[in-house]
N, C-alpha and C positions, 0 to 999 in steps of 0.2 A: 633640790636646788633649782632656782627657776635660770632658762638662760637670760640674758641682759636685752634679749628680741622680747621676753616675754615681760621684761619690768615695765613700768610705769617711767614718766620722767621725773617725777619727785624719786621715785626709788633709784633711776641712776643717777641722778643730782648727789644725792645722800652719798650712795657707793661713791663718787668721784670724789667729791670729798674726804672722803674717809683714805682712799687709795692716795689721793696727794698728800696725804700727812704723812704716808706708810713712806712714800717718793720720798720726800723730804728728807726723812731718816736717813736713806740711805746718800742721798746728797751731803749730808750731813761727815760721813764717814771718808768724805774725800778719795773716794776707792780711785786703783788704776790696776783695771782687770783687762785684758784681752781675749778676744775669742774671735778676731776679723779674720787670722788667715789659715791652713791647716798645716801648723807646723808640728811635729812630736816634740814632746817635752824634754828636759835636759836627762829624766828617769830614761826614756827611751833610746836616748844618743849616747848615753853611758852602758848601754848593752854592745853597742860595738864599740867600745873603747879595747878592747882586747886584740882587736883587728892589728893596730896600728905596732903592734910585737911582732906580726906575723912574718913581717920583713925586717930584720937587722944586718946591721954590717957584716955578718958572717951567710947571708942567705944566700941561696943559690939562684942566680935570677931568670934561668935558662928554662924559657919554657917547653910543651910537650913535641914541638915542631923543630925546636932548635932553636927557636928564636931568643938572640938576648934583650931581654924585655929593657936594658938601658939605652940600647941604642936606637936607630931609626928603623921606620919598616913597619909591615904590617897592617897594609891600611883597614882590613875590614876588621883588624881585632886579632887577639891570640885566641888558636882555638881551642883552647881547655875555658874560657871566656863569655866563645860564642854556644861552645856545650852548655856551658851554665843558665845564660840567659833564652835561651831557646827552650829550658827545659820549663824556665818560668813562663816562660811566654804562649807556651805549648805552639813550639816553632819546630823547625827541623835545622840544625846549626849552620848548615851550608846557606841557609836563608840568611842570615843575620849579619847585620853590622855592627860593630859596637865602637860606643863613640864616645863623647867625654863624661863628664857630670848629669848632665841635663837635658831630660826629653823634649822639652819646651823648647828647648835650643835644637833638637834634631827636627822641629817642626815647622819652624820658626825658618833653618837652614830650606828645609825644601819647600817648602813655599818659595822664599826666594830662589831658588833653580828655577824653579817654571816660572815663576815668573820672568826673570830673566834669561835663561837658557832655552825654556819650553820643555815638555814631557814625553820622552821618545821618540821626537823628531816632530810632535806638534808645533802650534804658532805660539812663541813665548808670550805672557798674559800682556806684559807691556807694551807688545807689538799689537794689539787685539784694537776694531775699530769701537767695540762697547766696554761696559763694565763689566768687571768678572763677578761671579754670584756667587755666594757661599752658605751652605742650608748647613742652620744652628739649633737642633735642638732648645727647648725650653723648658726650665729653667738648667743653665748647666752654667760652665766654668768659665771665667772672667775671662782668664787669661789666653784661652782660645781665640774667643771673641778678640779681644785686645793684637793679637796678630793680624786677623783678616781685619779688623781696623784702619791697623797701622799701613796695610797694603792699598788700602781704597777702595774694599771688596762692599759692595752693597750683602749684607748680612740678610737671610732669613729667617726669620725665627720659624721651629716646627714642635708644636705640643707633645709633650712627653706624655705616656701614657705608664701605667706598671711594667709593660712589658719592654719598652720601649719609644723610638720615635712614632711617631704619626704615619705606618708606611704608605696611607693613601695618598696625602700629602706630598711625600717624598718621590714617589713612581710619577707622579704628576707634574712635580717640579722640575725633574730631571727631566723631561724633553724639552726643556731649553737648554741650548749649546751652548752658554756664555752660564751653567750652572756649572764651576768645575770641582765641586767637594763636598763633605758633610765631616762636622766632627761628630767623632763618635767617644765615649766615654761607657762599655758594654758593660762593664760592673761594676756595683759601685757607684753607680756615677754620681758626678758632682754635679749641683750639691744633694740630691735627692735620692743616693742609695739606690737605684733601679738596676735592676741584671736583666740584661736582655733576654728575651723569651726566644728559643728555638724559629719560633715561624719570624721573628724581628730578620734575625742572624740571616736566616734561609732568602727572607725578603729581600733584605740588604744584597745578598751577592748574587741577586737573579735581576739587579737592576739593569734597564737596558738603556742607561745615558746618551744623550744625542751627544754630549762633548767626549771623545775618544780618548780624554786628556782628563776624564773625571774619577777622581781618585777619593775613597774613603779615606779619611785619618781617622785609625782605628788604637785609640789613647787608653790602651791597659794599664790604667796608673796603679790602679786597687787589685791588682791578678790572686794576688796570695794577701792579701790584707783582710781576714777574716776574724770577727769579731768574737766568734765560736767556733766549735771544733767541728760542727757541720761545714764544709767547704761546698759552696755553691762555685758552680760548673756556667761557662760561657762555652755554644759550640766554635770549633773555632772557622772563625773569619776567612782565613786563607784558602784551607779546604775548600770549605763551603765556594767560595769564588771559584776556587778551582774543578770543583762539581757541574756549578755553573756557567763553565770556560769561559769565565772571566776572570784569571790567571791573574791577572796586571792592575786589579782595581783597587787593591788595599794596600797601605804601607800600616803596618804594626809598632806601637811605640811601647817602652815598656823602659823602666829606671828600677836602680835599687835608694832613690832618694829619700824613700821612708822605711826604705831594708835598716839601712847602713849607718850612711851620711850623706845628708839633702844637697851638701856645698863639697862633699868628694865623693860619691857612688859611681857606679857608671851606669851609662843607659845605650840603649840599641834599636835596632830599626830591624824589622824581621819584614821581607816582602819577596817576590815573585824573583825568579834568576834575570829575567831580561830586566825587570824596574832597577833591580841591582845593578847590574852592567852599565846601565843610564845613571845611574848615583854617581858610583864609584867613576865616573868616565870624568865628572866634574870634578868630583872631591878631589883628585891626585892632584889638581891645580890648584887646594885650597890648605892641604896641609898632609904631610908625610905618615902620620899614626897618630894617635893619640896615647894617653898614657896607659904604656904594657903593664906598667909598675902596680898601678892602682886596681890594673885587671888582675894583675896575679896573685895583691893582696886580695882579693873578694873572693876569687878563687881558693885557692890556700887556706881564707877562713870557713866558709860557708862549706865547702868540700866540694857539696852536691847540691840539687831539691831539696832532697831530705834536711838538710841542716839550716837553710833556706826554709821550710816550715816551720821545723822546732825553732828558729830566733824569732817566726811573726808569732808563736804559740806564746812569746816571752812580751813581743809589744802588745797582743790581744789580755794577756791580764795585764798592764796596766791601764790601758785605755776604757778597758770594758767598763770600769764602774761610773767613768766620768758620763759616757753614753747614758749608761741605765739610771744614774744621778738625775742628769738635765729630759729624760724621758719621766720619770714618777714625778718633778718637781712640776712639768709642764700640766703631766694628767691630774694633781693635789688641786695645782692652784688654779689651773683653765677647763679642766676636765668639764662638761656640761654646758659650760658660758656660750658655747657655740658664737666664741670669736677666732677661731681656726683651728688646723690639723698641720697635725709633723708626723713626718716618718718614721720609722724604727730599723733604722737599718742595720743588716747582719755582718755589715764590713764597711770597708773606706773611712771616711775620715769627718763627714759632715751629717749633720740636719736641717734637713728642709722645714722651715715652717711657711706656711699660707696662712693671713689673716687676713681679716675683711679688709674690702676694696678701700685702698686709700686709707690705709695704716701702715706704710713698711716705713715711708720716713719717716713719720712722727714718731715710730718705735725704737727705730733707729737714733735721733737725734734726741729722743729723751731718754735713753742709754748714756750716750756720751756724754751728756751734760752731768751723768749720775758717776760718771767714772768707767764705763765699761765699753771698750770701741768693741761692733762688730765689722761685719762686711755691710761695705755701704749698701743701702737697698738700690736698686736697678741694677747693681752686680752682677746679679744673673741673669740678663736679658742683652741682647745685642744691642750695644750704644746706651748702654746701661738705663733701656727705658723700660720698666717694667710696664707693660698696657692697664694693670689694675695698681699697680702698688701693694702690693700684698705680700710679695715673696722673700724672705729672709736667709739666709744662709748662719746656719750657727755651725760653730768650730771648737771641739769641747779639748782638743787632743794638747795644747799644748797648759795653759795653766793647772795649779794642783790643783785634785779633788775639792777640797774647801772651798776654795777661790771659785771654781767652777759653780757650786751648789749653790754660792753667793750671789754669782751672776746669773745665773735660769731663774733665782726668785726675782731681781729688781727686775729681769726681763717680762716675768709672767707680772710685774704691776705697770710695766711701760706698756704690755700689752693690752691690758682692761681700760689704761688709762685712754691710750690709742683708740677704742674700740667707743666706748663710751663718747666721746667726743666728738669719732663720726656718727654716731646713732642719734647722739641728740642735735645736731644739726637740720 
């Protein structure tokens, strides 16, 4: 098969032709397929439908402290809670806070602390005479980006590698004191599947930040979300700081949003005794506990780890074939054209594709016209500018398999079509 660098322009003319007619077809079918965001399927939220028995009007709600999880109290968490998520987290429970639904929201929260409060007695960011600086991985998750946005952070983008960020990059950037963070996404990450490489990890917490106020956001979304029964390993982060007596440089996030239930889970913050102490100093002013109820149902369900394993062993077959689906469909229909690469990743939730420069929107927007929304392109770039246009984010986890298979083929013809279009120009 020749790739499309190597055809003739009568020979892509032809092929373009022939691909609009295929287009067509499928425009024809009036589809409404989804794959923009990573949600699990209604298959995967019906594995914890049994949760919601686990407390009845005869239950006991007294947890292992004493505590009655109806009433008020408890602000860092009940600690049969912070056992649990500490074990996912590969935390130590004394570390941990646990807070409502949404890690997004525990990150989202402390951003705003520092910035309004400041960071162990630092200058709050909104008191600061410049802008605050936020180093962003590329390509990674929206909705990160989308906070230091929201705040007025000048964003930096830092090239993602296999292993990890850029840590040349990143060692460099941090000697400016007005740099106060990095997200981090260590396995898994979105949208590219990357597990941080031991020398990343080790890199990361041997940083020596000029801002004393510079904290990693260290976003274990995908911790136990593995695709296969091989479980890939992250060193962990805190340690590692703490080897590097830099104790206080990471706050750890971690949900059971794609454990459980995305809109009732709970999620928590694992980080150093003093960063804690400076949390919780603020929090007590922001709200009394959060829900014991819903700790003790996750609790109560999952037991331990262990059972915490065996229910992702239950979401990894079903998700596994839509992955391995939109992976054979990609390599059938693109394999050789050398109009881009996608990843094959062993967990999380996404695929990354890269196509040539100056094809994510037209890809993108001759999907949507066909019936199938993705994530918008520039998605995965700070200020949603992607510098080439290339980079796509696919989300296979929530439609059915069929539907799925549906959508990786009209994609892989929005993709030639894309490709072709820039080439003969």
């Amino acid at each position: 098969m020749k790739s499309y660098a190597q055809m003739s322009r009568e020979e892509l003319s032809n092929e373009l032709e022939a691909l609009q007619k295929d287009y067509q077809s499928y425009v024809d079918m009036h589809l409404s397929l989804n794959m923009a965001r990573g949600k699990p399927s209604s298959e995967q939220l019906d594995l914890s439908r049994p949760m919601l028995d686990v407390i009845n009007s005869g239950s006991d709600l007294i947890a292992s402290d004493g505590t009655d999880a109806r009433n008020y109290g408890c602000l860092d968490g009940l600690p049969e809670a912070k056992k649990l998520m500490a074990d996912m987290m590969d935390s130590k429970p004394d570390d941990m806070i646990i807070y409502g639904n949404s890690s997004l929201n525990i990150m989202f929260d402390q951003i705003s602390r520092s910035y309004s409060f400041g960071v162990m007695g630092e200058t709050p960011w909104c008191k600061l005479d410049q802008k605050v600086k936020w180093l962003c991985p590329v390509p990674g998750y929206d909705r990160h980006f989308g906070i230091t946005e929201f705040f007025g952070f000048e964003m930096i983008p830092v090239e993602m590698s296999e292993e990890g960020p850029d840590m040349d990059k990143v060692e460099e950037l941090v000697k400016d004191p007005m740099v106060k963070g990095i997200w981090c996404v260590p396995k898994y990450s979105n949208p590219g599947g990357v597990v941080y490489s031991d020398e990343v990890v080790k890199r990361l917490a041997a940083l020596n930040p000029a801002a004393k106020d510079f904290r990693i956001y260290w976003d274990n979304a995908y911790c136990v979300h593995h695709l296969y029964d091989e479980e890939v390993e992250v060193l962990d982060i805190l340690k590692a700081c703490e080897a590097a007596s830099h104790p206080d440089m990471v706050y750890k996030f971690g949900s059971t949003s794609k454990i459980s239930f995305p809109g009732a889970g709970i999620a928590a913050m694992a980080t150093s005794q003093a960063n804690k102490e400076d949390i919780l100093s603020k929090m007590t002013h922001q709200t009394i506990g959060h829900d014991k109820i819903n700790q003790l149902r996750h609790v109560r369900f999952f037991k331990d780890i262990d059972g915490i394993k065996e229910h992702m062993k239950k979401h990894a077959d079903i998700i596994r074939p839509k992955f391995e689906a939109v992976n054979a469909i990609l390599e059938e229909y693109l394999g050789g054209l050398e109009v881009g690469e996608w990843t094959h990743p062993k967990g999380g939730y996404f695929i990354s594709f890269t196509g040539l420069d100056h094809t994510a929107k037209r890809i993108v927007s001759l999907a949507k016209e066909a019936g199938v929304v993705m994530t918008g392109a520039g998605s995965t770039y700070p200020y949603k500018k992607d510098p080439k246009d290339s980079n796509i984010r696919i989300a296979p986890t929530l439609p059915p398999l069929e539907e799925i298979q549906m959508a990786a083929k009209l994609f892989t013809i929005c993709v030639k079509i894309a490709s072709i279009e820039v080439l003969m120009k």
